[in-house]
Each structure stands twice: as structure tokens, then as C-alpha cells.
N, C-alpha and C positions, 0 to 999 in steps of 0.2 A: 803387500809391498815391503822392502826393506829399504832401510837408510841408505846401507852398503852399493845396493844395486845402483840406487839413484845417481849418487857420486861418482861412482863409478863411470854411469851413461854421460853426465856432462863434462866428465875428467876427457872422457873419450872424443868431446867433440859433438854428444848427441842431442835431441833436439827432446828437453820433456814435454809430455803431451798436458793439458788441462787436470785430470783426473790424479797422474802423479803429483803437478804442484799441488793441487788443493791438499791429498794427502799431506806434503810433506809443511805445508804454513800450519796446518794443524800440530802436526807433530813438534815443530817451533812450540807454538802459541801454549800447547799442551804442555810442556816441555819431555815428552816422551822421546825426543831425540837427543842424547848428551851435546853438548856445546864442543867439542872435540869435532862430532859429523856437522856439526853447522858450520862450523868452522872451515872444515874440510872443502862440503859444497860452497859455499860464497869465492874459496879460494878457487876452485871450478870454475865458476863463474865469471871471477874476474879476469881470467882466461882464456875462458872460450867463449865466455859473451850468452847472451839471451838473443832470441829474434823476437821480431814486436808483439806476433802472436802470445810470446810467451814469457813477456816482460807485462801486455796487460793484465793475462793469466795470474801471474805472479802478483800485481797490483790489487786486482780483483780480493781475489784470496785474503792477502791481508789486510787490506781496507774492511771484509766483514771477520775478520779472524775474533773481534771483539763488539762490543755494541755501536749503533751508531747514533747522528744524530738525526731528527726526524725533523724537518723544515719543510713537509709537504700542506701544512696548516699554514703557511705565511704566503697570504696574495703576492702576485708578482713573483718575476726568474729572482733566487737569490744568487748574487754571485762573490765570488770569493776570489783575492788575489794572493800570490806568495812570491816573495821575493829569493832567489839561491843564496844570499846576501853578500854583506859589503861591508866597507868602511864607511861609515857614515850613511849611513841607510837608509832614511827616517821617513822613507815615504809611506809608510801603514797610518803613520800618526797624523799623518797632511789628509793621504787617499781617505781611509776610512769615514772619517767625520764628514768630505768635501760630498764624497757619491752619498752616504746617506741622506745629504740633506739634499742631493738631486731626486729624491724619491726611491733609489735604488738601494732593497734591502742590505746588509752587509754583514755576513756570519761569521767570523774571522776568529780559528783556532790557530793560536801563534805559540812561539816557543821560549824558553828562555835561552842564551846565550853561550858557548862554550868557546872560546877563543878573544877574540878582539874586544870586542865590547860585547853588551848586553844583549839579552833579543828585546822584540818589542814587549813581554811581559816585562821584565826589568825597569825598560825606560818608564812606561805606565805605572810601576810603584811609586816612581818621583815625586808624582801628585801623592800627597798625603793621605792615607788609610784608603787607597783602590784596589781594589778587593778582584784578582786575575782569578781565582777557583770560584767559578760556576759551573752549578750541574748542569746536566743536561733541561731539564728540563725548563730550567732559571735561562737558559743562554738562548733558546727557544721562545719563549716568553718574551724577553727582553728587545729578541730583534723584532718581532710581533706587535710587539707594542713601540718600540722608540725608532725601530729601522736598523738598530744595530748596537753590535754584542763582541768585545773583541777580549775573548778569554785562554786560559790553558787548556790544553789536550787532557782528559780526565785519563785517570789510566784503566778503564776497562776500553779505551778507543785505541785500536790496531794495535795488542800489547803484540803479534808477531812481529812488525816492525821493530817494536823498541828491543827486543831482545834478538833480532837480529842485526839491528843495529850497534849495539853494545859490542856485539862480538868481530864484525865488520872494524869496528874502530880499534879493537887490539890484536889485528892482527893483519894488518896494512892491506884492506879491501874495499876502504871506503871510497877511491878514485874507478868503480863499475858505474860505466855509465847506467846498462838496464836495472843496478840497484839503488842507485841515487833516483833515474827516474819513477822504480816501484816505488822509493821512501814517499818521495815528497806525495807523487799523488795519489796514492792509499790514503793520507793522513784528508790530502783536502776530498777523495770520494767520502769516506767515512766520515767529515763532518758535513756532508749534506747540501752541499752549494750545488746549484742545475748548470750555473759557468764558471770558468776560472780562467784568469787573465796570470800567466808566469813573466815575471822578470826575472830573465837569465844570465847575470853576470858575465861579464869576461874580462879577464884583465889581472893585474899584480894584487889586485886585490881580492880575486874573486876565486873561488873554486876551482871553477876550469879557466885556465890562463890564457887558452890558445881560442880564439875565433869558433876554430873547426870543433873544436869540443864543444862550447855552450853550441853552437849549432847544432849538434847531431843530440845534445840533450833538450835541445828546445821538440826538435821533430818527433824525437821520439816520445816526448811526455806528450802533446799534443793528437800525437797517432795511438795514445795509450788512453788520454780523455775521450775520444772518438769510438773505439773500441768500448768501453766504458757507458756511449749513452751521453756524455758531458760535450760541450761547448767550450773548447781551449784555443786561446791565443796566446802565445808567447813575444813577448819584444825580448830582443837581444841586445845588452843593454853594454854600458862600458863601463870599469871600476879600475881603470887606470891611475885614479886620482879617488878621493874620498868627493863623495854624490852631494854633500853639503860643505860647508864652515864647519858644524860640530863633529865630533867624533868623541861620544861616551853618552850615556845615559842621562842626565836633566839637564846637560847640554843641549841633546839632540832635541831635549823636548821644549826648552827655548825657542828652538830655531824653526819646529816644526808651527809653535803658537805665531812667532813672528811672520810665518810662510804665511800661513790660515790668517794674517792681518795684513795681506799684500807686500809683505818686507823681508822674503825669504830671498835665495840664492835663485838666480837664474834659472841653473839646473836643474836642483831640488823641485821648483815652480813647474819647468815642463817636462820632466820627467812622472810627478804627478798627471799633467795634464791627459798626457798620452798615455799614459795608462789607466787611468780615469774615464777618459772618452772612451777606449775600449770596453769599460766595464759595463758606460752607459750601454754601450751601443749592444754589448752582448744582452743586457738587462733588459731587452726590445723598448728601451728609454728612449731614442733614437734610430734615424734611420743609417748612420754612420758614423763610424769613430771621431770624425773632424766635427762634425756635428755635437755628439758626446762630449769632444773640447772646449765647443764655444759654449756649450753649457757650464760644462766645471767652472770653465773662466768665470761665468757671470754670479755665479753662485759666492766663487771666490771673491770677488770684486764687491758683493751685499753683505760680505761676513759671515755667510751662513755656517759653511764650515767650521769655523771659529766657534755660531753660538752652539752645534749640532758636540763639539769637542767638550766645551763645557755641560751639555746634559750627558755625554756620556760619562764621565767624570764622575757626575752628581750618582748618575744611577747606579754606579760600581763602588761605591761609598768613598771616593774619593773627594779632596778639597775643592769644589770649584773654584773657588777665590783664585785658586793657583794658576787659573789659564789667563784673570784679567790681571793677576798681579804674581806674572814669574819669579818674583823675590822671593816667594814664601816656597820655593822648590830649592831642594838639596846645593849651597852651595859651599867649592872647598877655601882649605886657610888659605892656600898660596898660591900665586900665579909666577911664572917667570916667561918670559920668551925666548924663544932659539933664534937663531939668527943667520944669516945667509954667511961662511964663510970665504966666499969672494962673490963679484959682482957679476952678473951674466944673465939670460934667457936660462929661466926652469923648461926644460927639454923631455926630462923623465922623472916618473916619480914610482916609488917600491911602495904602493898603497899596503903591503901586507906589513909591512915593518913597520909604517905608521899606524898602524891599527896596534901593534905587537907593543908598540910604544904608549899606547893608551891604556892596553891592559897592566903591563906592569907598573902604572902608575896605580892601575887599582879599579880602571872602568868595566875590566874582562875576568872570565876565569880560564885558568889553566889547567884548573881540575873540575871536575861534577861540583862538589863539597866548598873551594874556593866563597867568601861573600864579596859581594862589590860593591865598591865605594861609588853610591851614584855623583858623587861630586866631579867626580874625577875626570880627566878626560883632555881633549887635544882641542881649541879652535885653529883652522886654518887660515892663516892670514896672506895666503899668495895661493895662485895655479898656476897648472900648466900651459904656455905659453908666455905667459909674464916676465918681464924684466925687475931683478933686481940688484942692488947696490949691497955692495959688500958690508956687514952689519947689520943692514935691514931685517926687521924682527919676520921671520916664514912661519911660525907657528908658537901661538900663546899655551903653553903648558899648566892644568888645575890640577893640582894635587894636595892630599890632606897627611902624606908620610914623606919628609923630606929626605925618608932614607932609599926612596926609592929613585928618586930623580935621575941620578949617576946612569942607571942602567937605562931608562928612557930616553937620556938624551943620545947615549951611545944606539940605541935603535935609530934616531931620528937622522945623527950621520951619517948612515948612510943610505939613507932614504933620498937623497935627493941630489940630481942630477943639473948641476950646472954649465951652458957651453956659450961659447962667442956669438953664436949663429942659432937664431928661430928655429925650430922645430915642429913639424905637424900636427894640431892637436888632434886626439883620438875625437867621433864624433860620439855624442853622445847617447845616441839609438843606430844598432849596426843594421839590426831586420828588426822583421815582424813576420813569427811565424805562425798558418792557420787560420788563415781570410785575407780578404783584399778591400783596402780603402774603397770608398766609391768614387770611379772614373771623375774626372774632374781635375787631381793632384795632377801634377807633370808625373808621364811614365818614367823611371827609373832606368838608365838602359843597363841592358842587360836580367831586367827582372822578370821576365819569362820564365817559368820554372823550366827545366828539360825534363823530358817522362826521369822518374827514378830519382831526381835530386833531392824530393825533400821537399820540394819549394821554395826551394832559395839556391839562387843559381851556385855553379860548384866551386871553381878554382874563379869567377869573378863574382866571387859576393864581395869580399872587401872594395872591387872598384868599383861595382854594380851598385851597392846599399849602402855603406860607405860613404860618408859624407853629406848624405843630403838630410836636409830637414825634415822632422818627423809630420809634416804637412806636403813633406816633395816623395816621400818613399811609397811606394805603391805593395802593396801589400802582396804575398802568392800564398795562394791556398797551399797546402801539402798533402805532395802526392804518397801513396801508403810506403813505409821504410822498407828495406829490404828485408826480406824473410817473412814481411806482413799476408798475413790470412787473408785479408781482405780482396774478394775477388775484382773488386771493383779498378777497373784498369785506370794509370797515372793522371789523366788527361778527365778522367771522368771528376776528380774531387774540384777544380774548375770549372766546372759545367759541361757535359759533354755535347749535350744540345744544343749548346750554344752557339751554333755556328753562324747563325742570323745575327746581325748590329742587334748591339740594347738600344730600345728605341730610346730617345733622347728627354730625358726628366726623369726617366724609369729605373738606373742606375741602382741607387739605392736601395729600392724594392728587391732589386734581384740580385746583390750581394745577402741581401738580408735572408732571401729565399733560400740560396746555396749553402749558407749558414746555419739554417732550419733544418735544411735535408740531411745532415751530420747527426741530428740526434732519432731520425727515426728510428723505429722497433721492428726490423724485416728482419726476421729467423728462415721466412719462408719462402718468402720470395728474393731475397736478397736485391731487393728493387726499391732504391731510399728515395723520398720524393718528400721535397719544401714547400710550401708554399708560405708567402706574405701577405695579407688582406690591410687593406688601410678605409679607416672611416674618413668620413666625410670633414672630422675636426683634425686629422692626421695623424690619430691615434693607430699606431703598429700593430698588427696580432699575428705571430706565428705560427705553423702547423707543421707537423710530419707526421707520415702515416704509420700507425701503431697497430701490428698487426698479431693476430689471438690462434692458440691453435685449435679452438673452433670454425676459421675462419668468416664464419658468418657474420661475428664481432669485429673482425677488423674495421678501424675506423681510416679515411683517406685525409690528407692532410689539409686539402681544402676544407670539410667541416669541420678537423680538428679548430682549425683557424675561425671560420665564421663561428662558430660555438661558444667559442672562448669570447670572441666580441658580442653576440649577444648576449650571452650570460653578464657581463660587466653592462650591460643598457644600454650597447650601442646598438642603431636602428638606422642610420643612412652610414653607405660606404661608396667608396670613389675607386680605388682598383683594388686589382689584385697581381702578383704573379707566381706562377707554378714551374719547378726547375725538381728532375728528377737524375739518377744516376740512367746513363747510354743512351745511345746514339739517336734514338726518336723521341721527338716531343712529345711529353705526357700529358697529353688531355682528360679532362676533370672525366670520371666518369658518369653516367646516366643519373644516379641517384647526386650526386655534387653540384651536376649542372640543374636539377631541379628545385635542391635546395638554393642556389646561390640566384636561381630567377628566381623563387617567391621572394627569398629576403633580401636581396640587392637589386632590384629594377637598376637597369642603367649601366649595372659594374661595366668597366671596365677589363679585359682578363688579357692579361699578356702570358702567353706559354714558350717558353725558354727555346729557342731555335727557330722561333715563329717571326716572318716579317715586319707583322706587327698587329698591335693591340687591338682586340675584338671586345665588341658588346656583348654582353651576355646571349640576349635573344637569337645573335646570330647562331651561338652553338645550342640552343634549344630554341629553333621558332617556332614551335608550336607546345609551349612549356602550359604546365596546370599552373592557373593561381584562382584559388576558392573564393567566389564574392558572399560578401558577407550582406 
């Protein structure tokens, strides 16, 4: 192969196959191809676009372009979240500690900050001598042993990315959806997480500004974890406004300890929750996201999260003192406040200018090299929707160089939009894309996927999703993106069996199952099949069937499932359900059903499309069980 050619083929419009990317991420990673042809192709790219096939291709590739990490030694699904970022962001600091201490491990390679504020390694220096570089095998270890590890990306992890990314950024390419979507989830394939939970910005704040953009980035990262093997849900989130009060680094981490002691921001509070509950719920912690919620809640509500922050802290050689006594974190000489120059409803707010205003005080960098003042930083003292009076302080300013003020407050005028008359506020969760709550929430109207959308309906998602509470929005699987390899037809990633009522209590078993069938391993039959088993104490176990090209080895998703429960010492179980991709319901086969009569007398088995829930004996009445 040659460089030339390749560039060439995507300049033109053309579609590369597997065998070319992998070449050409090598060539990246190697650097056997000058930075001039990388440069070249990304600008191809941003052009004429990738199709899904070939944005997971791409993912693929350089997620293993370098080492990874190995978390197949740690019990239990690890899951991992990433946020596109924001102003004010700080839900890693609240989430992380909150789901570890729900049992759900937590692997979290994060970045440090290039623009507004810091990332979450930054704000994690706040705490005194916490130590963000572990190895791999330290950060492994760590989540193994405490539940959880929230470190930097090493750099033998996807250096294809990073130097295609370097070059992406000087040479105005970084606004490609399929390479934003290869960045982000290479980085999270290659550190090792079985699910991941995306929060997708949208808004003045955010990346993609427009709606339709984090949409079609949410789909497509989604349809790229799927392809992949992974378990991805994306919420589509809003950054019209900064997501907390704080905005800069031991600010955020202030507000995040205050969260974790029940005395955060609203937003901040449910915007964890629901991404949280997600995490549970992908972590087979629960049987549904809303469920996953009422859990974080009560965890939150005991402190756990609060004590689970302070050993993480302790174990990264950080101060814990610092979490029971915020005083002993980074604070600046001077405070001033801005003030509302006339009196009116806040209507709009420029979250990027606000953020732009925190850095030049010293929270952000503007270059790689840049250091930052973790002092530094923005509280917000009003939002959107709010009425204020002329003079009234809008936001408290910390800064430790008073030469910089002048230029900050000029960011912050024109950040904010004052009018006579209320204004809509944006809602705070727009979708959720890549599963569906369990039946129960009020339907959404409009949230019908139509075959081809994506899962999120087209020109009425804003009025469809839009508004309602992240307990009212009903969730849509998504159907594969356009240009996707996946033969699996739109209607199938919904259940395509499904054409019989969920019987009633059963709900949640069979989103959970649909959910399962996403991560099977069918090379060969292209026939993906979930199942859910639940014990008798209401412990969850998932299956999908993993299939070998000796065939003999393929294992079905049903024993996948009882296996894994009896391996862990469960011995009574109460149902099960089975949900495969097309149009006929897949029943267990002959060897499933004899295993699931020795070891489950009594199950229960609901098969997706079926009227309804059978006994086991029924589908084997004349089953072997050996008396002892």
C-alpha cells in the first residue's frame, strides 16, 4: 500500500476497507508516514466523512495501535464514563467515588485540560500530593483492590491517536465527527472498561453546539462501542449554562465534596444521578437505570461517596484531610464580583466565554506548556431563567494575578444576556442514546425510533425528548448509522421478536436481555442472542452467545448466563429471559434446556415474542436429573 493512494481514495469520496486502516494507524503510530500525508488524509476526511463501518475500523486500530489496559482479573462488568466536556463539569469527581461505593468497579483514564479550565487530572492535584501517573499495572491493582482508579492515559496507550490528534488540531480538523468519535472511544476501548456511559455536550458551551451534532456523535460513538464488543449509552446532555456554581479547578473540587455531602447544585446532583444509574444498570448492579438512581441516591444520602473520595485520595498519595477540611485546598488572594448591568430575566448565556473567562484568569491553558493556577476560577451566582436587579453580583471572580482581571471581566460582558421577558430554559438531559429505560416511565411522544434515525427520532427530537425529566424520557435503542456493516436490519436492535406484550413485572429482565444481545461474539452466524437469568435473592446475570471457529466451542447465551451464576454460588433462580436478533423467537436449545432443568427446577423462561412465560419442564418434559 501506499500513503498517496490511500488519500487519494478518501479525497475521491471512497469508502477504505479494514486492512487499509489498520495499515495506515500503523503507519501513524510508527510514524513511517510524514505528518504532511496525515495531515492530507484527516483533511479527506473531514470532508468526505467515514461510514460507521469504518470509523469503528478506525477506532479499533488505534485503540490497539499501542498497549492496553488489562481489567479481565477484576470480578464484576468494569464500566467507565467520559464526558465531551464543559464549563463546569465536575461530575467524574461526584460519579466516580458515588458508583464505586455502589459496588461498581470504576477504571477511569482521564485527561488533563486544554482550553477553559482544567481536566479532571488537574482538578485531582488540588488535593495535596495525589499522585495522577500510574502504571498500568498500579491502576489495575488499585481498582481490584479499592473499586476504583481514576488516572492519566500512559503514553504507550493509543500513541496513534495522540499524534493524530496533534496534527488534527493544527490544521483545523478537529470539528470530524467519525474522528472525534474514533478519539474518544479508542482512548476508553484501550483502557479496558466491558461498558461505557458518554455524556455528550451540546450547547455554548460544548463542542458540538447544535443538537443535531452531539446527536449524530452520540449514535455514532455508540454504534462504534457495539461494533467493538462494548456496552455504550450515551445521554445528550446541555452546556448552555455552566453544569455547576464552580468553574476552575479546587473550586470544582469544593463543590464536588459539598455534592458527595448532599449540598451540591441541583443539576450537578441529577445529572450525576442519571448517569450513575446508567452505570449501575450497565454494571448488571440493577435491573434499570431508574433503579441504578434510587440506588446512587441512597448511597449519596449515607455519605458513602464522600467516605469512598476520601480513600481515594488517601490511596493516590493525596491529603485526605482535604475532603473533610476544603480549607486546606488551593485558595486565591482575591475575590471581586461582576455584576448585572441592568435589571431583567438571564435569557442566554455564552458558557464558552465564561469558561474563556476562567482561563485567562489562570484556571485553563491556552497552550500544551501553559501552568495553572488551581486557585483560580469563576463561582456562579445566578442562571438561566432568573431574575436580576441591576448591580446584583452574577458571578464571584478568584484570582491570584490582578493583572489579569481587565481581560476576564471583558470575557464575562459579553457573556450574558439580559431581557424584559422569561425565557425557556434549555432542559437539562435532551436523549439518551443506546437502550431503553424499563417500561413504567411515561412514553415520550414521539420517541419511537423510525427505522434509519439513529434512535432518536429526526426533526422531533427537540419536541419529543426535549423537556421532560430524566425519569419521564423513555429511552430508544439505536438502529445501526448509515453506511453501518451491520446486517442486522433497524427494527431488529429493539427487539425484533418482540412483537408479543412484555408480560407484566418482566420489563426489566428484557431490556436487560436486549442489552446483553449487543455484546455477543457471532462472526458466524451473525445471529446475536441475550439472555438475563435472575436468582432467587434478585441477583442479575447476563449472557451472550460467544461463538469459536471450531464451532463445537461455541458457547449459547443462556449457559453463558447460568455459569456465571453458579460460579459466584448461586443455586436457586426465579426467571429468566431470552431475546435474540430476527423475526423468530429463539428458543434455548436442547443442550440449555437440559442444563437450565438440572440447575433451575421451576425457572421460569420468557422467550421474547412469546405470549408468555413458561416453566422450564414445559420445554423439556421429559428432562434427565441424576439422583444421587
Amino acid at each position: 500500500m501506499r500513503a498517496y493512494d490511500l488519500i487519494l481514495k478518501k479525497r475521491d469520496g471512497g469508502t477504505l476497507t479494514r486492512e487499509e486502516i489498520e495499515w495506515w494507524v500503523d503507519g501513524i503510530a510508527r510514524r513511517t508516514i510524514p505528518d504532511e500525508q496525515v495531515a492530507a488524509w484527516a483533511m479527506a476526511v473531514f470532508f468526505r466523512g467515514m461510514d460507521a463501518r469504518e470509523t469503528a475500523d478506525l477506532t479499533r486500530a488505534m485503540a490497539f495501535s499501542g498497549e492496553t489496559v488489562d481489567l479481565s482479573g477484576i470480578p464484576g462488568v468494569k464500566v467507565d464514563k467520559h464526558s465531551t466536556g464543559g464549563v463546569g463539569d465536575t461530575t467524574t469527581l461526584v460519579l466516580a467515588p458515588l458508583v464505586a461505593a455502589a459496588g461498581i468497579p470504576v477504571a477511569k483514564l482521564s485527561g488533563r485540560g486544554l482550553g477553559h479550565t482544567g481536566g479532571t487530572l488537574d482538578k485531582l492535584e488540588s488535593f495535596p500530593g495525589f499522585r495522577v501517573e500510574l502504571s498500568r499495572d498500579e491502576f489495575a491493582r488499585q481498582v481490584r483492590e479499592l473499586g476504583i482508579a481514576v488516572a492519566g492515559q500512559t503514553a504507550d496507550l493509543v500513541p496513534a491517536d495522540k499524534r493524530l490528534y496533534a496534527l488534527r488540531d493544527v490544521t483545523a480538523t478537529v470539528d470530524s465527527i467519525p474522528l472525534i468519535a474514533a478519539s474518544i472511544m479508542s482512548k476508553k476501548i484501550a483502557g479496558g472498561a466491558d461498558a461505557i456511559v458518554l455524556d455528550v455536550k451540546t450547547g455554548s458551551g460544548a463542542l458540538m453546539k447544535s443538537l443535531d451534532g452531539a446527536l449524530e456523535l452520540a449514535r455514532l460513538m455508540v454504534d462504534i462501542g457495539r461494533h467493538l464488543g462494548r456496552r455504550v449509552v450515551a445521554l445528550v446532555t446541555d452546556m448552555n449554562q455552566p453544569l455547576g456554581r464552580a468553574v476552575g479547578n479546587a473550586l470544582e473540587v469544593r463543590e464536588a465534596i459539598a455534592t458527595l455531602r448532599g449540598q451540591g447544585p441541583a443539576e450537578l446532583v441529577e445529572l450525576c444521578l442519571a448517569v450513575g444509574g446508567t452505570m449501575a444498570w450497565l454494571g448488571g448492579r440493577v435491573p434499570d437505570p431508574e433503579a441504578g438512581r434510587r440506588l446512587l441516591a441512597r448511597h449519596l444520602e449515607a455519605g458513602d461517596g464522600l467516605a469512598m473520595l476520601r480513600r481515594l485520595v488517601e490511596a493516590q498519595g493525596g491529603d485526605p484531610r482535604a475532603v473533610d477540611d476544603p480549607e486546606r485546598l488551593p485558595q486565591a488572594r482575591y475575590r471581586q464580583v461582576f455584576t448585572a448591568p441592568r435589571s431583567g430575566y438571564l435569557t442566554a448565556m455564552d458558557a464558552q466565554a465564561v469558561g474563556t473567562a476562567a482561563m485567562v484568569l489562570g484556571a485553563g491553558r491556552a497552550r500544551k506548556d501553559d501552568v495553572i493556577d488551581l486557585a483560580a476560577g469563576l463561582v456562579m451566582l445566578r442562571r438561566l431563567g432568573q431574575r436580576v436587579e441591576a448591580g446584583e453580583p452574577l458571578v464571584e471572580l478568584h484570582f491570584n494575578d490582578p493583572a489579569r482581571l481587565e481581560a476576564a471581566r471583558g470575557w464575562l460582558e459579553r457573556a450574558f444576556t439580559l431581557a424584559d421577558e422569561p425565557a425557556p430554559v434549555p432542559p437539562l438531559i435532551h436523549a439518551v442514546v443506546g437502550a431503553e429505560l424499563a417500561p413504567g416511565s411515561p412514553a415520550v411522544p414521539g420517541s419511537t425510533a423510525a427505522a434509519g434515525s439513529g434512535g432518536v427520532p429526526g426533526a422531533g427530537v427537540a419536541a419529543g425528548v426535549t423537556g421532560a425529566s430524566p425519569a419521564a424520557i423513555r429511552v430508544t435503542e439505536v438502529a445501526p448509522a448509515a453506511g453501518s456493516s451491520d446486517p442486522v436490519r433497524a427494527g431488529a436492535a429493539a427487539g425484533a421478536t418482540g412483537a408479543a406484550a412484555v408480560p407484566s413485572g418482566w420489563e426489566p429482565l428484557v431490556q436487560l436481555a436486549r442489552a446483553a444481545r449487543q455484546s455477543a461474539i457471532a462472526p458466524f452466524s451473525r445471529y446475536r442472542v441475550g439472555a438475563v437469568l435472575e436468582a432467587a435473592d434478585g441477583r442479575i446475570f447476563t449472557g451472550a452467545n460467544i461463538e469459536n471457529a471450531s464451532f463445537g466451542l461455541t458457547m449459547c447465551a443462556e449457559r453463558v448466563a447460568l455459569f456465571k451464576a453458579l460460579s459466584e454460588g448461586v443455586r436457586q433462580f426465579r426467571r429468566i429471559v431470552i431475546t435474540a436478533d430476527g423475526p423468530e423467537p429463539a428458543f434455548p436449545c436442547g443442550a440449555c434446556r437440559q442444563l437450565l432443568f438440572e440447575y433451575a427446577p421451576g425457572l421460569a423462561v420468557w422467550v421474547d415474542g412469546q405470549p408468555a412465560p413458561q416453566p422450564i419442564e414445559a420445554l423439556l418434559p421429559h428432562g434427565f436429573r441424576l439422583q444421587r
